[in-house]
N, C-alpha and C positions, 0 to 999 in steps of 0.2 A: 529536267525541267527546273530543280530548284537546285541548283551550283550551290546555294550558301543559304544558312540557317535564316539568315536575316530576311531572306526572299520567302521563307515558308508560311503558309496561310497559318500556322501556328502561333506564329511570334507575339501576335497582340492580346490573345487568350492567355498564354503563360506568361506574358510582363504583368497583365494585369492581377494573376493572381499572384504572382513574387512580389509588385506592391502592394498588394491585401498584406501577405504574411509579413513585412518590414509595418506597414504601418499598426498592426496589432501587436507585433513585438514590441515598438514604439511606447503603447498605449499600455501594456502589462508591464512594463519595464519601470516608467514613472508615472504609474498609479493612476491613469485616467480610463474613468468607467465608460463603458459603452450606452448606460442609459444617459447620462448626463452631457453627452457631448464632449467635447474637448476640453472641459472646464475639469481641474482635479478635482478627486474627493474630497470633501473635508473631512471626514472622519479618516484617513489616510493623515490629516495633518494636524488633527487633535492630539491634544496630548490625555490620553487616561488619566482618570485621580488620582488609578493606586500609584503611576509614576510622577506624578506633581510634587509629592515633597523628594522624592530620588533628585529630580531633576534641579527642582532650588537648592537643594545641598550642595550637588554639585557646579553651582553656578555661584552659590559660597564658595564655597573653595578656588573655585576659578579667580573670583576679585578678589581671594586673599594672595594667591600666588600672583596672579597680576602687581595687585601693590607693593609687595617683596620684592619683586623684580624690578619695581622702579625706584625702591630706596637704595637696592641695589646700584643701578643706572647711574642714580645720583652720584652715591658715594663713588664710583669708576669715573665721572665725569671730574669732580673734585681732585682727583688724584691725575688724571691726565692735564687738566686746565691750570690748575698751582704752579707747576713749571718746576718743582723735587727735582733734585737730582736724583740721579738711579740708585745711587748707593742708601738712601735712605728712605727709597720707595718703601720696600718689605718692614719697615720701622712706624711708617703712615699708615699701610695697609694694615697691621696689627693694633694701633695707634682706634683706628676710625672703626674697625671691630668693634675693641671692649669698649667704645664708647656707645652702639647699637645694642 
C-alpha cells in the first residue's frame, strides 16, 4: 500500500517536527529568545562594564595599527609612484625609514 515513504500518512507529522528542530536550532544558535519573539536579545548584545575598558583598549590599539599601516601605505605608494630606478630603490627605502 505504501511503495514509497513519501506516500506514508507519516510524512507530514515528522517534516513538521524536523522543522521544529531546524528552526530552534536556528533560534539557539544566534541568540533569539523564545519569550521575545524573533527579535534578539539585547542583553546577548550588550557589552558588560567589566569588558568596556577591555574592549576600548583594544579598539586603541586597533586605530593605532590602522594608522601605521597607512603611513606605511603612504610611504610604498611614494616609492612606486616617484618612478626610482631599481637600483636605488633599497637606498629610498632605507632613506624614508630613518626619516619616520
Amino acid at each position: 500500500m505504501f511503495n514509497s515513504p513519501f506516500n506514508s500518512p507519516f510524512i507530514v507529522p515528522v517534516m513538521a517536527m524536523f522543522a521544529w528542530v531546524c528552526v530552534t536550532w536556528v533560534r539557539a544558535h544566534y541568540g533569539y529568545s523564545k519569550q521575545h519573539g524573533w527579535g534578539p536579545n539585547s542583553e546577548n548584545m550588550a557589552v558588560p562594564p567589566m569588558f568596556q575598558k577591555l574592549l576600548e583598549k583594544a579598539m586603541a590599539e586597533r586605530d593605532t595599527e590602522i594608522q601605521l599601516l597607512r603611513e606605511r601605505i603612504e610611504v610604498l605608494e611614494k616609492i612606486v609612484t616617484d618612478g626610482h630606478k631599481s637600483h636605488s630603490l633599497a637606498d629610498e627605502i632605507e632613506r624614508l625609514r630613518d626619516k619616520a
